[in-house]
ZATOR-139765 format. One line per field, with one value per atom (N, C-alpha, C): x, y, z; atom name; residue in one letter. Coordinates in steps of 0.2 Angstrom, whole numbers. Example, Ala and Ser with C-alpha at 12.3 -4.5 7.8 and 13.67 -1.06 7.14 Angstrom:
xx = (66:62:66:64:68:64)
yy = (-28:-22:-16:-11:-5:0)
zz = (39:39:39:35:36:39)
atome = (N:CA:C:N:CA:C)
residu = (a:a:a:s:s:s)
***
This chain:
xx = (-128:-122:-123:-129:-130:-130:-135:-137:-130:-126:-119:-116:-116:-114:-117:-124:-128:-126:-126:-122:-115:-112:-102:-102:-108:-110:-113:-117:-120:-116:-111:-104:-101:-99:-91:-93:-100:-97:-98:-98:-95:-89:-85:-79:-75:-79:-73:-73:-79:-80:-75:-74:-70:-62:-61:-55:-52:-56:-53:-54:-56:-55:-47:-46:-40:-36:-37:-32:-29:-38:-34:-29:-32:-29:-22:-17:-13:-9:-13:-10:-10:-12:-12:-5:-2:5:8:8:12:14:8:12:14:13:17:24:28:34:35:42:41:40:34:32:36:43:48:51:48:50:48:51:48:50:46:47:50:52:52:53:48:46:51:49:55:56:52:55:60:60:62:60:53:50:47:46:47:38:36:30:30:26:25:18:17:10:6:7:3:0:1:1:-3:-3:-7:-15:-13:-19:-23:-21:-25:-29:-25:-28:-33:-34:-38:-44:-43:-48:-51:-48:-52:-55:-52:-57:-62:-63:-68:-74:-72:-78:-80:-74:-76:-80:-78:-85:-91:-91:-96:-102:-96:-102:-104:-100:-99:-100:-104:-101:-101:-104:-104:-94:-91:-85:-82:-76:-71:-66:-61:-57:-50:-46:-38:-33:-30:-26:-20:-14:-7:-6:-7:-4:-9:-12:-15:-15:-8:-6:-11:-16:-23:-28:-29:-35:-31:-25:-22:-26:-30:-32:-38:-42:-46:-45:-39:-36:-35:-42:-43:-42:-43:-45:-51:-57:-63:-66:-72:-74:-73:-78:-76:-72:-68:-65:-65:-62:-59:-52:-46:-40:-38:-33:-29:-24:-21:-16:-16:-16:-16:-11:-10:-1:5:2:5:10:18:24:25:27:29:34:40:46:44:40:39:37:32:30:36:39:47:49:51:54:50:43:40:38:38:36:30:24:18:15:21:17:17:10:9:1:-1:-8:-11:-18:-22:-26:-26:-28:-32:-39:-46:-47:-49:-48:-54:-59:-64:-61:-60:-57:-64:-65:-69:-67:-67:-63:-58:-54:-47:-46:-51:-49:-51:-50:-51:-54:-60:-68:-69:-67:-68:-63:-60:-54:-54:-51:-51:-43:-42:-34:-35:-32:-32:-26:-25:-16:-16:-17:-20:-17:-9:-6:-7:-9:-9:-16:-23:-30:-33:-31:-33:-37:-39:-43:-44:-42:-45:-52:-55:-59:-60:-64:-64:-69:-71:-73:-75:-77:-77:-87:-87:-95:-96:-92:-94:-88:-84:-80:-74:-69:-64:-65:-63:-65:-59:-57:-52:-56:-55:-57:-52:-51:-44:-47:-46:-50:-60:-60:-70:-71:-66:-67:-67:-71:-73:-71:-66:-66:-65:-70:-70:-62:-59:-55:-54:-49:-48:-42:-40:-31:-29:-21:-21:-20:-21:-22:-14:-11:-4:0:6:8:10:13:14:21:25:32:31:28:29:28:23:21:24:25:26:31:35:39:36:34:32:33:27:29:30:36:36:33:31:32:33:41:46:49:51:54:63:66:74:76:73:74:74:68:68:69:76:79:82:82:86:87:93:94:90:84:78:74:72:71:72:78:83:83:82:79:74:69:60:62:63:63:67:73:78:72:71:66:60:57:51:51:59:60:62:61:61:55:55:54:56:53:53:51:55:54:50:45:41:42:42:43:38:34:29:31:27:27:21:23:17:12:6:1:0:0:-1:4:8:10:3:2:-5:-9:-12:-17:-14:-5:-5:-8:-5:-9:-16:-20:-27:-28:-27:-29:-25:-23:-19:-11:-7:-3:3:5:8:5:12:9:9:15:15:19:19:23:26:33:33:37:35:36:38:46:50:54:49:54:47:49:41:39:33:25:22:17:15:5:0:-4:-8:-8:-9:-7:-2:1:-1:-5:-7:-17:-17:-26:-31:-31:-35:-33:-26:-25:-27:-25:-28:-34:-38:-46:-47:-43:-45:-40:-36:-34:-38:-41:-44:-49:-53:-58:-59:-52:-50:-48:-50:-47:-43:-38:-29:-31:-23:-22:-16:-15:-12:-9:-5:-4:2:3:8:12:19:24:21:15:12:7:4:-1:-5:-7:-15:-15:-22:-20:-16:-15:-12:-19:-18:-24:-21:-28:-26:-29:-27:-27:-25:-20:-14:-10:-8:-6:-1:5:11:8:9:4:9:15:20:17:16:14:20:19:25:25:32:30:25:25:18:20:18:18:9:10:3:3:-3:-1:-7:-8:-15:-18:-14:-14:-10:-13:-8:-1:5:10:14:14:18:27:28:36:39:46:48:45:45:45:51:48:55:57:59:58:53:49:42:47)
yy = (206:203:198:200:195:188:187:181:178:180:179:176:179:176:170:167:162:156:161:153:150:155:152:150:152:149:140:141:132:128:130:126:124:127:124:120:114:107:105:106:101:102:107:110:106:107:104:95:92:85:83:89:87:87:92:94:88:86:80:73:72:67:69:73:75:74:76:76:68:63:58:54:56:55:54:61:61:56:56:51:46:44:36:35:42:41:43:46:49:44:39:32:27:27:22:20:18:14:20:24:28:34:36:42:49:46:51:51:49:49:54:59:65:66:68:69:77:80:87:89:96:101:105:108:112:118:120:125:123:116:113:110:114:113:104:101:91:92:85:84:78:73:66:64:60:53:59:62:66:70:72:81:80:72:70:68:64:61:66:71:75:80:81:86:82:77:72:72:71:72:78:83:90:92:90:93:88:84:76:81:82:83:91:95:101:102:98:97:95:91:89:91:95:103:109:111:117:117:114:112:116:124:130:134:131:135:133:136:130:131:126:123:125:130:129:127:122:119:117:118:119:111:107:100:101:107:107:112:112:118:119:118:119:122:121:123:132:132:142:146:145:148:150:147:151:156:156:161:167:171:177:184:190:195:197:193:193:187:187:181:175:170:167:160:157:150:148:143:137:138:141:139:136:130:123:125:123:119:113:108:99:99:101:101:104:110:116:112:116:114:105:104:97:95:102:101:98:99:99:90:90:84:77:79:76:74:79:81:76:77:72:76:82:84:90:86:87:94:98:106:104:103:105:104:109:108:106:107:107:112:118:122:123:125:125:136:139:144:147:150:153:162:160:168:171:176:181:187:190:196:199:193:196:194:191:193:186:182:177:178:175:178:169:163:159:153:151:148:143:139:133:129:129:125:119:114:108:106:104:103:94:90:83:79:81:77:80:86:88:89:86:86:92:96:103:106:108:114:120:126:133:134:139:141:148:150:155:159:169:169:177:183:189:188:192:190:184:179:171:172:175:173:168:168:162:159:152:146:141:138:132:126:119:113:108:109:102:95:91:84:85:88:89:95:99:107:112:115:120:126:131:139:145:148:155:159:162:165:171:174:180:183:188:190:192:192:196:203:206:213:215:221:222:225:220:223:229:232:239:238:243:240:239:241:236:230:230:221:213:218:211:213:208:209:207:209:207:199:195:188:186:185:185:178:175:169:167:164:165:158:156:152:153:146:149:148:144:144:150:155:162:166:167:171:174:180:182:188:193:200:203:205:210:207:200:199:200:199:204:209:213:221:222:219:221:222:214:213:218:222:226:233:235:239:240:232:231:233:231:230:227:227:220:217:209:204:197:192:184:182:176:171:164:165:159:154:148:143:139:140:136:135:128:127:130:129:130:136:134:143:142:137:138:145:149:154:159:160:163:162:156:153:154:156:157:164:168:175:174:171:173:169:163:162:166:171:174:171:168:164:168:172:174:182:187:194:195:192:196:191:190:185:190:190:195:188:189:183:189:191:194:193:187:182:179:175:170:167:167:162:162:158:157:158:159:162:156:152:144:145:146:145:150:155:160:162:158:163:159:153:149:153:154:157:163:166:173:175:172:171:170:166:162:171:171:177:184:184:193:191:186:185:185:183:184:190:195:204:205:201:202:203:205:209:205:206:205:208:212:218:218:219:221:228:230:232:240:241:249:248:243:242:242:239:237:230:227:219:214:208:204:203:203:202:196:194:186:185:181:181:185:187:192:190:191:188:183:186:179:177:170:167:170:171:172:179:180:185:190:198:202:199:204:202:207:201:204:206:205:205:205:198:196:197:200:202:202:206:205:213:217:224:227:235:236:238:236:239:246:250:258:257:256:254:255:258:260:255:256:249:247:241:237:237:234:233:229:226:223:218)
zz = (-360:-356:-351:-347:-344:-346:-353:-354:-356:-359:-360:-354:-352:-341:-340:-340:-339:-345:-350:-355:-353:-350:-348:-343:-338:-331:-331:-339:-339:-342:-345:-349:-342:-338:-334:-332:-330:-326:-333:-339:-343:-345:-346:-347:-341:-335:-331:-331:-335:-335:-342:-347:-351:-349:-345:-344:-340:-335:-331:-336:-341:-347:-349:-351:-352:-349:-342:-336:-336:-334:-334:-341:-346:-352:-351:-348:-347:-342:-334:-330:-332:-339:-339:-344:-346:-348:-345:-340:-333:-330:-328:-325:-327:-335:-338:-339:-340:-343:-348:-349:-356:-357:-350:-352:-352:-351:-351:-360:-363:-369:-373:-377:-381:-387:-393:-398:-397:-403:-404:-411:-409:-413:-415:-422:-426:-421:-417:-414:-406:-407:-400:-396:-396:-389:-388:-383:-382:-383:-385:-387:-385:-380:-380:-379:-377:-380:-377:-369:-366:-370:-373:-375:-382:-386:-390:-387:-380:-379:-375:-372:-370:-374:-382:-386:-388:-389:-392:-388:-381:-378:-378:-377:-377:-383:-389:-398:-396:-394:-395:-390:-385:-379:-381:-385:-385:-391:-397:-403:-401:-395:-394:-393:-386:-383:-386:-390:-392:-402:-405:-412:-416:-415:-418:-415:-411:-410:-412:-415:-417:-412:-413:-408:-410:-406:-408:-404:-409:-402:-403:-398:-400:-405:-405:-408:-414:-416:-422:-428:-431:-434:-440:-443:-447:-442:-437:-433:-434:-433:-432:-436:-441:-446:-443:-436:-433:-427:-426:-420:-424:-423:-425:-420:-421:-420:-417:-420:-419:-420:-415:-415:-411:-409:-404:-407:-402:-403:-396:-395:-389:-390:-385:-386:-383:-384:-379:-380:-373:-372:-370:-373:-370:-364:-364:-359:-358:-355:-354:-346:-349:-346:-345:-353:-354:-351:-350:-345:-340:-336:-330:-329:-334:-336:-335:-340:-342:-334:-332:-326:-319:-319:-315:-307:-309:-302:-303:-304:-306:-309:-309:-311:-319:-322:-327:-328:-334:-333:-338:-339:-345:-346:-352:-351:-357:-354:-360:-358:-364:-364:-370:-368:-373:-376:-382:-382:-387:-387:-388:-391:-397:-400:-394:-396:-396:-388:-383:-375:-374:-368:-365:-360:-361:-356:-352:-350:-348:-348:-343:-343:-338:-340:-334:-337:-329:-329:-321:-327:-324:-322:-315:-314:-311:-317:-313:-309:-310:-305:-296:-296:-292:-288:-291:-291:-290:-295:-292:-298:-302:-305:-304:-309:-306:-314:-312:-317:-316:-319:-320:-328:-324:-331:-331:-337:-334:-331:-325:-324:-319:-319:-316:-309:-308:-303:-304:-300:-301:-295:-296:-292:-293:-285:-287:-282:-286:-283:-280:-276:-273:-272:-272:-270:-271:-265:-266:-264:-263:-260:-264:-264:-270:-267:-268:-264:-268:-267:-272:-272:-275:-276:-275:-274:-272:-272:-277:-276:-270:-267:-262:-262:-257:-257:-258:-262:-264:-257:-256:-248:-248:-243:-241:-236:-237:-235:-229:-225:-216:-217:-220:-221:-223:-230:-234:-238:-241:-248:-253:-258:-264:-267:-269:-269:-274:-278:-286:-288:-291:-294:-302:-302:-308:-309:-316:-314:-313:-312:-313:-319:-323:-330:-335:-333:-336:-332:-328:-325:-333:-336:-339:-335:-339:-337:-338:-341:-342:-335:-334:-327:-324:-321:-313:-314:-320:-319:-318:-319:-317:-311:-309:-300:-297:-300:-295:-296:-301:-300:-294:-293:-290:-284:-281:-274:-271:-263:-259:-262:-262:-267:-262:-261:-264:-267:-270:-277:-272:-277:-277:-285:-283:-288:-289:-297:-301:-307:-308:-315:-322:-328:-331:-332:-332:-333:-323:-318:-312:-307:-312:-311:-310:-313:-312:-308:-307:-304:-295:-293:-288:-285:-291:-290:-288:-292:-290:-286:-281:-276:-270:-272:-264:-264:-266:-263:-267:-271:-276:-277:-279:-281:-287:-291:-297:-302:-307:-313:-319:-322:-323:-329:-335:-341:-346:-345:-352:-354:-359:-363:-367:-370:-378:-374:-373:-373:-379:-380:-386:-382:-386:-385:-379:-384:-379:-371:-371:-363:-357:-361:-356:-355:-362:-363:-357:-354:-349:-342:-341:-335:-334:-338:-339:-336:-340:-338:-330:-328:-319:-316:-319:-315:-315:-320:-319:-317:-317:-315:-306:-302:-296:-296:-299:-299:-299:-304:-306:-314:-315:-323:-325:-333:-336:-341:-340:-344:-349:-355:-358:-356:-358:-355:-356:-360:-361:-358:-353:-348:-348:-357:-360:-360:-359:-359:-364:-361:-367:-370:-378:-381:-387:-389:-392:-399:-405:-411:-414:-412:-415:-422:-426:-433:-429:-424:-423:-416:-416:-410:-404:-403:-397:-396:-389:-383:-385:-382:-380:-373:-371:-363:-359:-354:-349:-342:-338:-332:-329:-326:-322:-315:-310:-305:-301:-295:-290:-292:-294:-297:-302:-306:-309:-307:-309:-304:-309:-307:-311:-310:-315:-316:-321:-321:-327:-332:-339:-343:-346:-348:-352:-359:-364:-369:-371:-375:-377:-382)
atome = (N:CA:C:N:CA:C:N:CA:C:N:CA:C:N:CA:C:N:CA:C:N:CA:C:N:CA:C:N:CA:C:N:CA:C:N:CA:C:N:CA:C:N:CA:C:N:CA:C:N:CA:C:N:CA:C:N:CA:C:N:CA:C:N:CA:C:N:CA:C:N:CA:C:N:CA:C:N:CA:C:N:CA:C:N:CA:C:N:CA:C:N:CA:C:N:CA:C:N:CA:C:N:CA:C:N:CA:C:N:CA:C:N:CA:C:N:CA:C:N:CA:C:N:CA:C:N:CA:C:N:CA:C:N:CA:C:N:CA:C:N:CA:C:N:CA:C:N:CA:C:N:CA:C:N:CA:C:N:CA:C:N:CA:C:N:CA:C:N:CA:C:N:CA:C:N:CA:C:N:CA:C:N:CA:C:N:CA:C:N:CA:C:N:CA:C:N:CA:C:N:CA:C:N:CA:C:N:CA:C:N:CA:C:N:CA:C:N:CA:C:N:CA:C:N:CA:C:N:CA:C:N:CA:C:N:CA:C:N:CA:C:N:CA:C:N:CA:C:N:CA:C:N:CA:C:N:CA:C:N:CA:C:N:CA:C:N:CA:C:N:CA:C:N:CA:C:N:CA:C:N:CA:C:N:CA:C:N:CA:C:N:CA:C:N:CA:C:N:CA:C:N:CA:C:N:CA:C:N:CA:C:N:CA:C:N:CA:C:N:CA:C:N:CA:C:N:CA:C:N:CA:C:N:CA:C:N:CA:C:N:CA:C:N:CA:C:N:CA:C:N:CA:C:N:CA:C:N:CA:C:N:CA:C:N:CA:C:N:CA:C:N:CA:C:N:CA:C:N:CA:C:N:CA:C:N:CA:C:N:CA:C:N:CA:C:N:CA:C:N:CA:C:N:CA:C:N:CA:C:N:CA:C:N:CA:C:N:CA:C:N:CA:C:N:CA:C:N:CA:C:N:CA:C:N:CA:C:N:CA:C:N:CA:C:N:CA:C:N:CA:C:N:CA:C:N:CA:C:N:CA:C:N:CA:C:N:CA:C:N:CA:C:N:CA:C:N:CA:C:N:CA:C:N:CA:C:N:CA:C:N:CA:C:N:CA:C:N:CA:C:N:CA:C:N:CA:C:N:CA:C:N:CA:C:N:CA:C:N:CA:C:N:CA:C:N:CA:C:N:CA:C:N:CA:C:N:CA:C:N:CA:C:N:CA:C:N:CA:C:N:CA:C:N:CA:C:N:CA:C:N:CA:C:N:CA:C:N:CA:C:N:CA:C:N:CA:C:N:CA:C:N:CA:C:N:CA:C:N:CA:C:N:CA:C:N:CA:C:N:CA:C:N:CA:C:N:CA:C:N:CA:C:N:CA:C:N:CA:C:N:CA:C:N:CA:C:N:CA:C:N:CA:C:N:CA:C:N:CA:C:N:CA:C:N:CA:C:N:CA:C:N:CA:C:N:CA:C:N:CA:C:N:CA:C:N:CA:C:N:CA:C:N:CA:C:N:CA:C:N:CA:C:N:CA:C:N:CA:C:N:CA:C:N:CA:C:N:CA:C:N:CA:C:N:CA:C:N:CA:C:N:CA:C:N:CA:C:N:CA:C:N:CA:C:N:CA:C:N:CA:C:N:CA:C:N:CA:C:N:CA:C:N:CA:C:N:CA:C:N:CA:C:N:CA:C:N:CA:C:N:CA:C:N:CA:C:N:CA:C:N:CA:C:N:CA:C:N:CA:C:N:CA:C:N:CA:C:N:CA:C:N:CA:C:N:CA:C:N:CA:C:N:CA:C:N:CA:C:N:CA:C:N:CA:C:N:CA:C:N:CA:C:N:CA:C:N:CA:C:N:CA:C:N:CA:C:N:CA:C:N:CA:C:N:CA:C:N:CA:C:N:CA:C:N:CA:C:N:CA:C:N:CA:C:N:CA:C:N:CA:C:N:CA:C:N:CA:C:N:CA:C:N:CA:C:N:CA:C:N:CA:C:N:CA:C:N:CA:C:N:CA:C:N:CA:C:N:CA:C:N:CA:C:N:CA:C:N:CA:C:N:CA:C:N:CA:C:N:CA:C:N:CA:C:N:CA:C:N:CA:C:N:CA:C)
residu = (x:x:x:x:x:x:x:x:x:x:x:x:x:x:x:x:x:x:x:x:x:x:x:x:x:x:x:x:x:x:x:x:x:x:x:x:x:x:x:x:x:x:x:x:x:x:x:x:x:x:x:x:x:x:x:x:x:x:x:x:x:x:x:x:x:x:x:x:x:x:x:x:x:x:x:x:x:x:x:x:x:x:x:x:x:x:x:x:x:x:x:x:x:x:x:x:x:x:x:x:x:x:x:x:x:x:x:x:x:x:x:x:x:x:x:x:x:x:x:x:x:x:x:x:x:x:x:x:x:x:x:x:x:x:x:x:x:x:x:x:x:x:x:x:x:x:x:x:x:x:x:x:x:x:x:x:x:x:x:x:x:x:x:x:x:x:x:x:x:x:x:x:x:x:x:x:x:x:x:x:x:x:x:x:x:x:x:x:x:x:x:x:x:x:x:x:x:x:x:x:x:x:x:x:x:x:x:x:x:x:x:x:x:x:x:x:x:x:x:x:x:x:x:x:x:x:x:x:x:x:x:x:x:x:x:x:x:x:x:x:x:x:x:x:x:x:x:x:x:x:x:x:x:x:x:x:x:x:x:x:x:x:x:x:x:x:x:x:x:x:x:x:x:x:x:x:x:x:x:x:x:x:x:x:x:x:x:x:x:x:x:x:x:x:x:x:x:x:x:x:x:x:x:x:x:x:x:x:x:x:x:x:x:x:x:x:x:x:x:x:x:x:x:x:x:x:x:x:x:x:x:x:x:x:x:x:x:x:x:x:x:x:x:x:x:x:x:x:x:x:x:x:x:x:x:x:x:x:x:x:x:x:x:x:x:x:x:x:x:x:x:x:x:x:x:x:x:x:x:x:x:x:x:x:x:x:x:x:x:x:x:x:x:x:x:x:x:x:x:x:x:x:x:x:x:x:x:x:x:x:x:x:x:x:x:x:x:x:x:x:x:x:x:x:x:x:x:x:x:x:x:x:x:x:x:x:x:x:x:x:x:x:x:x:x:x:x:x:x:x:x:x:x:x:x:x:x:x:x:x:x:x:x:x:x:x:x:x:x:x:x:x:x:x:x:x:x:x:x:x:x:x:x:x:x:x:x:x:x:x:x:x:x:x:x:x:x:x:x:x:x:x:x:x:x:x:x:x:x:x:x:x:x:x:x:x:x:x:x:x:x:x:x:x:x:x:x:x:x:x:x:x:x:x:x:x:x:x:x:x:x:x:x:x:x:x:x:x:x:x:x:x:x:x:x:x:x:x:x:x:x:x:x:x:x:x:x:x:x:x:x:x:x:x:x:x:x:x:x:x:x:x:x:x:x:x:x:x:x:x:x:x:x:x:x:x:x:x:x:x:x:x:x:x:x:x:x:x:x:x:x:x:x:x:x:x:x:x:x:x:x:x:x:x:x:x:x:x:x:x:x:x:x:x:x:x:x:x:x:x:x:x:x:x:x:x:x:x:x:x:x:x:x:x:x:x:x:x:x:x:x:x:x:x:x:x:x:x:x:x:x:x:x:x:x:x:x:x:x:x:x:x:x:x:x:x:x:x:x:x:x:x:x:x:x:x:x:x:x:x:x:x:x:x:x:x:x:x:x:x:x:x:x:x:x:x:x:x:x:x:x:x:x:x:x:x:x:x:x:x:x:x:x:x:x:x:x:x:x:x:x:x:x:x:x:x:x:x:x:x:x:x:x:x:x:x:x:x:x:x:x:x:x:x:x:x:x:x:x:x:x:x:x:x:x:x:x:x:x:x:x:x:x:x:x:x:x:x:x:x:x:x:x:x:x:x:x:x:x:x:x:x:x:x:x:x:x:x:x:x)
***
């Protein structure tokens, strides 16, 4: 296991050299003429030049490094045939929360994700308009870079009713009613507002307690967070309060709840 550690320990400054080729990839369609322009997918979801030119970079630099792993990555519906059960792959998301992208108020990210029979052991998410990076991994610790500053990470400790109210971070888009039930469940509560897999990323730096997504992700949108988050001593649990786990026959997640700890709460429907 060790030696396993020292190898995902020697990848991250290339992982994060590729991930910031990607990054810029996309600010160079972020600030152009257009870049509000999007195709879309049979399922609806928007697809623009971003979310091609960062996938581009990332199979490019991750073939490079890695040429024994194969690479899965959402803008590549043939690569899926390697999103297994067992065995290792790379999963991407080129650009996770293209809404946000569209939108122009910088939460979105780029998320590189090494999965390992069925768990995501090594993650890195990049939020380039924001100059921020997290990483992470099991064994290596999680880490965020702002400009030149590098700081270890660390969940925060779960509050206690003198304290604190519990800090959600949700969006207003996936308020549904099985949401507003979690929360009325949960308790007293603040809503914090994030875009993208950087829901998570609030959890493990402290800033955020718990994310509770009951409603469709797709495997992409979560495997690179994930990673930064357990890795910061947070969980990510399905509604029976075993991990989310990955290469599942349908790429879409149950719902989860991501948090700084386990929380005991009635459950919901899955």
């Amino acid at each position: 296991m060790r030696q396993i550690n020292v190898e995902k320990a020697d990848l991250i400054p290339a992982l994060l050299r590729i991930a910031d080729n990607a990054g810029q990839a996309v600010m160079a369609v972020y600030g152009a003429a257009g870049a509000e322009e999007a195709a879309y997918k049979s399922d609806g979801s928007p697809v623009t030049r971003a979310d091609l030119a960062s996938h581009h970079a990332l199979v490019n630099g991750l073939t490079a490094l890695t040429p024994g792993i194969p690479v899965v990555s959402e803008e590549d519906a043939g690569s899926q045939a390697h999103r297994l059960s067992q065995g290792r792959y790379w999963l991407l998301d080129p650009l996770d929360g293209t809404k946000e992208f569209l939108a122009r108020n910088g939460e979105f990210t780029v998320n590189i994700a090494l999965v390992e029979d069925g768990r995501p052991t090594l993650g890195v998410v990049l939020a380039p308009a924001l100059d921020t990076v997290y990483w992470g991994g099991g064994g290596l610790g999680a880490y965020r870079r702002t400009g030149g500053r590098v700081d270890a990470l660390r969940v925060a400790p779960a509050p206690t009713l003198t304290e604190r109210s519990w800090r959600v971070v949700a969006s207003r888009s996936h308020m549904n009613d099985e949401t507003l039930a979690y929360l009325q469940r949960l308790g007293a509560h603040e809503l914090l507002q994030a875009g993208s897999s950087l829901k998570f990323c609030r959890i493990a730096e402290g800033s955020a307690d718990v994310y509770p997504r009951l409603g469709p992700t797709c495997e992409w949108d979560t495997a690179a967070a994930q990673a930064v988050l357990e890795a910061a001593g947070g969980v990510v649990l399905q509604m029976d309060g075993t991990p989310l786990r990955y290469g599942k026959p349908d790429v879409l997640n149950p719902n989860f709840v991501a948090a700084s700890t386990p929380l005991a709460l009635p459950a919901t429907r899955s």
